[in-house]
C-alpha positions as CSV (number, residue, x, y, z in Angstrom):
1,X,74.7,7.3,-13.5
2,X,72.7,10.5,-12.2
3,X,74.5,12.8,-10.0
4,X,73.3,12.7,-6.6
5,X,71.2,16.4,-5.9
6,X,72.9,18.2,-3.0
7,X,70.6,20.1,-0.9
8,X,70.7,22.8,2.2
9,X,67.8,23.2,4.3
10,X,67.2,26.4,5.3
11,X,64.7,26.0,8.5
12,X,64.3,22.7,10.9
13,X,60.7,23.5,12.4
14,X,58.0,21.1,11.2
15,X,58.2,21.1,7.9
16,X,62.1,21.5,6.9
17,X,63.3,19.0,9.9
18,X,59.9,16.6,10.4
19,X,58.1,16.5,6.7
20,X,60.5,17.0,4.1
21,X,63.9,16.2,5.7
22,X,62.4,13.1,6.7
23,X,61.3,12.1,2.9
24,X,64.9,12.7,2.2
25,X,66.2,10.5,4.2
26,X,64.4,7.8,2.7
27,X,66.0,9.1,-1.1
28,X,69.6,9.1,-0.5
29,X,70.0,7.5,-3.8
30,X,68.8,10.8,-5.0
31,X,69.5,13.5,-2.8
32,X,71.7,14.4,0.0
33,X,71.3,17.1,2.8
34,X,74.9,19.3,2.6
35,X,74.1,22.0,4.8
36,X,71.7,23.2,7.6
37,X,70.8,26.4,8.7
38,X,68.6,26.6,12.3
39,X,68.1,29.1,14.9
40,X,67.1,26.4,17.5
41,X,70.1,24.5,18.8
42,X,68.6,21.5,19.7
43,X,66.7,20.8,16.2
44,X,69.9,21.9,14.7
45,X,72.0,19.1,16.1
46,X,68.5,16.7,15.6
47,X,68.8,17.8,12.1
48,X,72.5,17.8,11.6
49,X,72.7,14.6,13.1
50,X,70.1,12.5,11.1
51,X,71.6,14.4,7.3
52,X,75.2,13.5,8.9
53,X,75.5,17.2,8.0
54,X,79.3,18.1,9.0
55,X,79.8,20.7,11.9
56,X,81.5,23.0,9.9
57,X,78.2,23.5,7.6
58,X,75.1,23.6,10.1
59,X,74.6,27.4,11.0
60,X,72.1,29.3,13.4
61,X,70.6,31.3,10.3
62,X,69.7,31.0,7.2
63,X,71.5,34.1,6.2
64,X,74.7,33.0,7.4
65,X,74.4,30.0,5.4
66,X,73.7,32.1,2.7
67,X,76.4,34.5,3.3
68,X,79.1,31.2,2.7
69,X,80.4,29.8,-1.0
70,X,77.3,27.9,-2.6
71,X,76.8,25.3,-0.3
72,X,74.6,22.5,-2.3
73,X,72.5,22.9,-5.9
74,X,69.3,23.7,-4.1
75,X,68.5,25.5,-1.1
76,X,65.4,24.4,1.0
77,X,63.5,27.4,2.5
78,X,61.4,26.5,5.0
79,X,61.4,29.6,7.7
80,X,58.9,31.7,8.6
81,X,56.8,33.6,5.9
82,X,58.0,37.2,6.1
83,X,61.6,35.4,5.8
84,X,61.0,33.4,2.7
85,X,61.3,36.5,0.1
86,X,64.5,38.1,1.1
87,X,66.5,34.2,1.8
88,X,64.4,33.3,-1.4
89,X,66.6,36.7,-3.6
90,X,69.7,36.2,-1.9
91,X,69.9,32.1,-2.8
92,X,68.7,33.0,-6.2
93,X,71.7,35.4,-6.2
94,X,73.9,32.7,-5.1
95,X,73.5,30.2,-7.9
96,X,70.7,27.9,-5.8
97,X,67.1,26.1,-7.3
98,X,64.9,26.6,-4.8
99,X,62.3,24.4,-3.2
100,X,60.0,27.0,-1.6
101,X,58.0,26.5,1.5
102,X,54.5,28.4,1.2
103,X,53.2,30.9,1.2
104,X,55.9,32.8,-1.0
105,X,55.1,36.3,0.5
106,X,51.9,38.3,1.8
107,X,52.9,41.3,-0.6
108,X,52.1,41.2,-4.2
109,X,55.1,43.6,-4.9
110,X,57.1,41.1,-3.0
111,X,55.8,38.3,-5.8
112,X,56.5,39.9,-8.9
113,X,60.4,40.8,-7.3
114,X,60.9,37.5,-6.8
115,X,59.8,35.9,-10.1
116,X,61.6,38.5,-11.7
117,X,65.0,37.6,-9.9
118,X,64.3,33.9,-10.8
119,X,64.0,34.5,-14.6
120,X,66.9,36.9,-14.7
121,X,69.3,34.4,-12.9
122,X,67.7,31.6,-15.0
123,X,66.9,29.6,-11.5
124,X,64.0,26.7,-11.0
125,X,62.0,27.3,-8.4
126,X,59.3,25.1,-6.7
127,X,56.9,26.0,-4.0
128,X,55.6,23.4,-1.7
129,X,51.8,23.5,-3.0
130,X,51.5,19.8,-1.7
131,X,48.1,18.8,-2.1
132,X,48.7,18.6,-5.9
133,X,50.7,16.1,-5.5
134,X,48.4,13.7,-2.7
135,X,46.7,10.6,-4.8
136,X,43.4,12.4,-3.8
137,X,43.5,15.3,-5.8
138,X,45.7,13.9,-8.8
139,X,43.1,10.8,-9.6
140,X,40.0,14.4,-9.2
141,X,42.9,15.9,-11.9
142,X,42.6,12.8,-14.3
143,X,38.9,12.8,-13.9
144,X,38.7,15.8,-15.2
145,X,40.8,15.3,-17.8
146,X,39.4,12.7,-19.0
147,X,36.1,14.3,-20.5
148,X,33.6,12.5,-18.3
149,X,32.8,15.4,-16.5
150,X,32.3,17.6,-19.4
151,X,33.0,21.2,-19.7
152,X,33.7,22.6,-16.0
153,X,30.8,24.3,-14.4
154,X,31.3,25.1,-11.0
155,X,33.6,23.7,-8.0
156,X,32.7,24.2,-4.1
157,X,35.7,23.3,-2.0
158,X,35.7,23.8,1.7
159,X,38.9,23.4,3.9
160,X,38.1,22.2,7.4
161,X,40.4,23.6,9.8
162,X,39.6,21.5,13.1
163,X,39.1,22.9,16.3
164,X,41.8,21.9,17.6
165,X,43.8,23.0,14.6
166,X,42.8,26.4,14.8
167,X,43.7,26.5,18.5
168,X,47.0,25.4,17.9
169,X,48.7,27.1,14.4
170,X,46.2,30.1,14.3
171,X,45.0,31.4,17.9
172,X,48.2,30.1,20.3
173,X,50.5,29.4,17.4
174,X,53.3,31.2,14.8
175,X,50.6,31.8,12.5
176,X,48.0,33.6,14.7
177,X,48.7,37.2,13.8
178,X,48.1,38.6,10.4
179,X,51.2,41.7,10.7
180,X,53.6,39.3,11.7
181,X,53.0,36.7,8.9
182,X,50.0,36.2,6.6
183,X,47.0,36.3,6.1
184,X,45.4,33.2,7.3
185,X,43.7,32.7,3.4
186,X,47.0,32.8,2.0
187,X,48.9,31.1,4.9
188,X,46.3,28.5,5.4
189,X,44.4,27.9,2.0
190,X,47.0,29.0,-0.7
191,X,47.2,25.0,-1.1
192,X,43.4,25.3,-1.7
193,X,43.4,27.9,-4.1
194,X,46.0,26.7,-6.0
195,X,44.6,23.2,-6.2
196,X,41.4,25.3,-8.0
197,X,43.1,27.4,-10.3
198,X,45.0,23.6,-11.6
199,X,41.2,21.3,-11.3
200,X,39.8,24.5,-13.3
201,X,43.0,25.1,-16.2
202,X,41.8,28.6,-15.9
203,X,43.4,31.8,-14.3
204,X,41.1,34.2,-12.0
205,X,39.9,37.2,-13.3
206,X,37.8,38.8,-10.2
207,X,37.5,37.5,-6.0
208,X,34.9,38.9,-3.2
209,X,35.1,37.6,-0.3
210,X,33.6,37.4,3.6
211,X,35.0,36.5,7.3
212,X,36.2,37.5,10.4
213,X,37.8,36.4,13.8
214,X,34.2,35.5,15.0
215,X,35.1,33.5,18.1
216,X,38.0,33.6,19.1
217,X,37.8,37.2,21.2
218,X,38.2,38.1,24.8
219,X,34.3,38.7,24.9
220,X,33.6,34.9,24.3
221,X,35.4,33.4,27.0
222,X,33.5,31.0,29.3
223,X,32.7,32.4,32.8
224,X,36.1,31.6,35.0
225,X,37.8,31.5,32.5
226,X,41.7,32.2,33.4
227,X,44.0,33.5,31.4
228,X,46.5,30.2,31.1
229,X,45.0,26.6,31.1
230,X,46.8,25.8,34.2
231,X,46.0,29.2,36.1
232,X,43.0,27.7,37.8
233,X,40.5,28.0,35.0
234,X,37.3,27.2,35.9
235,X,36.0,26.8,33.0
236,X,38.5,23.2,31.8
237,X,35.9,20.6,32.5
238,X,33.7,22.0,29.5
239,X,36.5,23.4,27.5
240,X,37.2,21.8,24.2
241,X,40.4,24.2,23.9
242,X,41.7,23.3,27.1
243,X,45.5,22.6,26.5
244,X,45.5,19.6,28.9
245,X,43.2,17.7,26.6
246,X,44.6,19.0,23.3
247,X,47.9,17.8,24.1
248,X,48.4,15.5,26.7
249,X,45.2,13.5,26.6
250,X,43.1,13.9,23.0
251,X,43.7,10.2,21.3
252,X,44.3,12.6,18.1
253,X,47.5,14.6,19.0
254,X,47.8,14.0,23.0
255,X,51.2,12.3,24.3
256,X,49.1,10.5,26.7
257,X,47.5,9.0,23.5
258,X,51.0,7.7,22.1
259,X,51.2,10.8,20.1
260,X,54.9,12.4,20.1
261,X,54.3,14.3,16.4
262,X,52.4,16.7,15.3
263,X,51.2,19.0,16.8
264,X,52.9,17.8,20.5
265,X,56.5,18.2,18.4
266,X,56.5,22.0,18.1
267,X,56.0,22.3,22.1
268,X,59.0,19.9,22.8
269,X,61.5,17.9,20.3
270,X,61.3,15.3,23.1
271,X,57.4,15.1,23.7
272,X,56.4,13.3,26.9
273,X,54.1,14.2,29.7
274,X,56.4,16.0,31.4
275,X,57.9,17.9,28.7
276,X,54.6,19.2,27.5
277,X,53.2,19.9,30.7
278,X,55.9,22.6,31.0
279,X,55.1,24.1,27.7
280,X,51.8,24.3,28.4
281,X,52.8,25.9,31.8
282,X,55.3,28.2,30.8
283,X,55.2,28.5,26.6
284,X,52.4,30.2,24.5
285,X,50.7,27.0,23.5
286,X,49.2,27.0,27.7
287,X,47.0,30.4,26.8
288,X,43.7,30.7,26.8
289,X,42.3,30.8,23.4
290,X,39.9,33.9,24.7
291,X,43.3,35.9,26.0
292,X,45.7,35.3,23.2
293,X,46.8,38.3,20.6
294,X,45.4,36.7,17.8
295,X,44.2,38.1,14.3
296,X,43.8,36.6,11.6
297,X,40.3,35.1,10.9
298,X,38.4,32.1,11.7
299,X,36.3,31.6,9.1
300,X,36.0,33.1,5.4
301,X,34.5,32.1,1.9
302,X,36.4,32.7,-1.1
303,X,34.1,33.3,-4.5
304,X,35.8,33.1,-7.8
305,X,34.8,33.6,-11.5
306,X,37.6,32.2,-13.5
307,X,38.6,33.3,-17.0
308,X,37.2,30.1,-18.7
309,X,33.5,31.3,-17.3
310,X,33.6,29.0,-14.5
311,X,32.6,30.1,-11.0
312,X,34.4,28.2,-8.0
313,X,33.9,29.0,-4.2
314,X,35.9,28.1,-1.3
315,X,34.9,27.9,2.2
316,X,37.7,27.9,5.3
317,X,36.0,27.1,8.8
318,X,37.7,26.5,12.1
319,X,34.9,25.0,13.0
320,X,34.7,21.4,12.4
321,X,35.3,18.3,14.1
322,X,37.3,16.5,11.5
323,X,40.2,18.0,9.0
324,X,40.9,17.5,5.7
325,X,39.3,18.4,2.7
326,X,35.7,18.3,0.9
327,X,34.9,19.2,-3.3
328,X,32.5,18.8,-5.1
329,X,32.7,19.6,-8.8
330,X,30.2,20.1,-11.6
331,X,30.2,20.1,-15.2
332,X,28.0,19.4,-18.4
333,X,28.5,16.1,-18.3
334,X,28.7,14.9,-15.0
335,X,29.5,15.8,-11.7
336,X,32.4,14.4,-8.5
337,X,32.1,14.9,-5.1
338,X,35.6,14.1,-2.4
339,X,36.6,14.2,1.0
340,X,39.7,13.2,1.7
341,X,39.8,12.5,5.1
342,X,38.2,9.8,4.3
343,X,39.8,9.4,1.1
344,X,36.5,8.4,-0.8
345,X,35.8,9.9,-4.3
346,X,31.8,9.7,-6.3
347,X,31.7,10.0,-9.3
348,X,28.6,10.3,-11.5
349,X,28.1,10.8,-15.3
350,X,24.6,12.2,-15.8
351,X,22.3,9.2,-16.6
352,X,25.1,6.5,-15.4
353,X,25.9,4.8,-11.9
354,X,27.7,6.2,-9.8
355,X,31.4,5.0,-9.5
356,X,32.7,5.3,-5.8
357,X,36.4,4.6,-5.9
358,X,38.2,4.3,-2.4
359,X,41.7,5.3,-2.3
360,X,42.4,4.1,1.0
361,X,41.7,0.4,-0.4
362,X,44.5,1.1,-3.3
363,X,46.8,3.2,-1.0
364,X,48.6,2.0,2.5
365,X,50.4,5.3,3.7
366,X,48.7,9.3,3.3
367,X,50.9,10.2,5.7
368,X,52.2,13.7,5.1
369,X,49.4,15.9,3.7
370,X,47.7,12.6,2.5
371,X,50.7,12.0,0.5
372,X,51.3,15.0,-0.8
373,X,54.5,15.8,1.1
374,X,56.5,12.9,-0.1
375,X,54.9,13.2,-3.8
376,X,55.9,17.0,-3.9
377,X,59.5,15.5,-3.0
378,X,59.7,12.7,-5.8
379,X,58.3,15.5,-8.4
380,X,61.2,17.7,-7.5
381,X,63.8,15.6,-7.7
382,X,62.2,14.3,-11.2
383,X,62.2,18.2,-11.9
384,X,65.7,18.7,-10.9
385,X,66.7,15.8,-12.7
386,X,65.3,16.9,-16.2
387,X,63.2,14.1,-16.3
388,X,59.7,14.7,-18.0
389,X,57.0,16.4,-15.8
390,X,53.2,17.2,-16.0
391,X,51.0,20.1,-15.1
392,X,51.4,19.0,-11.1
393,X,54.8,20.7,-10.8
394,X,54.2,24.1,-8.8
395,X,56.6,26.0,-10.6
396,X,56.8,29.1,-9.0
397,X,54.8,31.1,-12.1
398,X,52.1,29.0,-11.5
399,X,52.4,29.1,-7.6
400,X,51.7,33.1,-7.2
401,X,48.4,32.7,-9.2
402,X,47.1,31.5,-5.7
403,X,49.0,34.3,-4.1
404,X,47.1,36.9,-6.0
405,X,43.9,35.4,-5.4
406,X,44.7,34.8,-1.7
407,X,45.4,39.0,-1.6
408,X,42.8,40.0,-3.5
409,X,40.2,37.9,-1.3
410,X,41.7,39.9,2.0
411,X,41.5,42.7,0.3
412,X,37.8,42.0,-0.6
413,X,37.1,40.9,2.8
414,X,38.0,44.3,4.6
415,X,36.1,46.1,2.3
416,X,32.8,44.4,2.9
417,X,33.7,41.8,0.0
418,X,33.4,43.8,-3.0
419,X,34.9,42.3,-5.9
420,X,38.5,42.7,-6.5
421,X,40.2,42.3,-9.9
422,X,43.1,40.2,-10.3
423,X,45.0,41.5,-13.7
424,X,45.8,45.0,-11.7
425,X,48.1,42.8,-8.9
426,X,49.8,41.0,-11.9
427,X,51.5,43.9,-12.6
């Protein structure tokens, strides 16, 4: 009988606590939480209390967690990006696998330290490149590999943000400010790019690269605009950033809709009107999306020529009603075009019918990244387990190709999107 996998999660936010400590509880045949590690005391007793973690092991950091006796046979990282390197070393030192949450780091220096650790302390690392693992991009995967398409050509991919989205993780939220955590094409679209690099089977050999924080400046605020949402703003009625209507009354993430998960969960671990009303009112989620300190961009395109001679371009916009994401990809022999928000794929060999397989008709729950979370979850434990796995598994080698590409795409950007080469940041 197969040892059950003992884990410690380093990091109960949204991810650690909601998405993939929630999967877990559903595989304690497999896997069982040993350890916690949380700054927050409420989500560490939530936490604690649903892995029946004992006292004794939940901890306010991750690096006094780190600092006990190996605690479990993997360690969970899920903290906050400039975090994840340093936890990622020490755990590595310690005798953990790691399950990885992305991005790995903003510096390239940082990458190759970290894969070098792993290799000399002959540790498994995963990072948490979900969308592989969603039903949407592995049945685009078998397409391809099945021939029908022919030799790859050309892929356009473009990640819709949603409005609201942007207002929330990358103008109000942790992820807003490029110094204090990533670049928002590494933080936002690593998934992206790695999802490329794997539909392509081909490595990157140059990026350029153009964007900016467009819209979201103090010049472009309404007239009467206030500085908080509930300061008297003249300008709410018309606003579509308005915090009242994101998240109290929107039928998408409003707790006046019946929503108490994401997004409303990050403003309270109890949502309810009253609970978010005071966030709004007194936490950085209540700013004005014209007066916040924000940095990193709103919109940026991503152009690629890949060592196999295929060009691939991807397009990240705030600006969009719906999320999710859109491809289209184009060989020799055909060509496929997704979006899977609505989780419809065509597909079209040249001088055939076109085949439109919906995935919603074969497939009940995409919750979780359209699936991707709890997928990523089963492929790790498989992983961990020695059984056999495919290219899917985001080892971390194949996880920091994204990385560079993410870097060397910033990099383009601020210098008016000349190319970049990648082979220099693989050091």
């Amino acid at each position: 009988m197969q040892r059950k996998l003992t884990i410690a999660i380093l990091g109960l936010g949204s991810r650690g606590k909601n998405a993939y400590g929630t999967e877990l509880l559903t595989l304690r045949d497999r896997a069982t939480v040993t350890a916690v590690a949380e700054p927050d005391n409420e989500r560490l007793r939530l936490g604690g209390d649903a892995h029946n973690v004992p006292m004794d092991k939940r901890f306010h950091t991750a690096e006094e967690l780190l600092s006990q006796p190996k605690l479990a046979d993997v360690a969970m990282i899920c903290t906050q990006d400039r975090q994840h390197v340093a936890q990622a070393v020490s755990a590595l030192k310690k005798g953990y696998d790691l399950l990885l949450e992305k991005p790995i780091s903003p510096r390239a220096e940082e990458l190759r330290e970290i894969v070098r650790v792993a290799r000399e302390e002959n540790r498994r690392v995963v990072v948490c490149h979900v969308l592989r693992y969603t039903p949407f991009f592995q049945t685009i995967k078998k397409t391809i590999e099945s021939g029908r398409l022919g030799q790859i050509i050309n892929i356009q991919a473009l990640e819709n943000v949603r409005y609201w989205h942007q207002a929330h993780s990358f103008v109000r939220g942790n992820w807003r400010r490029e110094d204090e955590t990533s670049p928002m094409i590494l933080q936002k679209c690593c998934h992206d790019l790695d999802y490329l690099v794997w539909l392509s089977d081909s490595r990157c050999s140059s990026v350029s690269s153009f964007g900016s924080r467009l819209f979201f400046r103090k010049e472009n605020a309404p007239a009467g605009a206030a500085d908080r949402c509930l300061n008297g703003c003249l300008a709410k009625d018309t606003c579509p950033y308005d915090a009242e209507k994101i998240y109290l009354t929107n039928t998408e993430t409003g707790v006046l809709a019946g929503h108490t998960d994401w997004p409303v969960d990050v403003l309270s671990e109890h949502p309810s009107e009253e609970t978010i009303r005071e966030a709004i009112q007194n936490g950085p989620y209540g700013r004005c999306v014209f007066a916040c300190d924000n940095t990193v961009v709103d919109n940026q395109i991503v152009n690629m020529q890949m060592e196999s001679g295929a060009v691939l371009s991807l397009t990240m916009s705030a600006f969009t009603s719906t999320g999710g994401r859109t491809i289209k990809v184009m060989g020799t022999g055909g060509d496929l075009w997704g979006d899977m928000e609505q989780n419809i794929l065509k597909i079209r060999e040249f001088g055939k019918e076109c085949e439109t397989i919906n995935l919603g008709a074969l497939q009940e729950d995409f919750s979780g990244h359209g699936g991707g979370d709890r997928g990523l979850i089963l492929s790790f434990l498989d992983y961990m387990e020695g059984k056999p796995t495919d290219s899917t598994i985001t080892t971390l080698e194949t996880s920091v190709e994204s990385h560079l590409i993410a870097l060397a795409a910033e990099e383009s950007r601020l210098k008016d999107g000349i190319p970049i080469l990648i082979e220099p940041l693989r050091g």
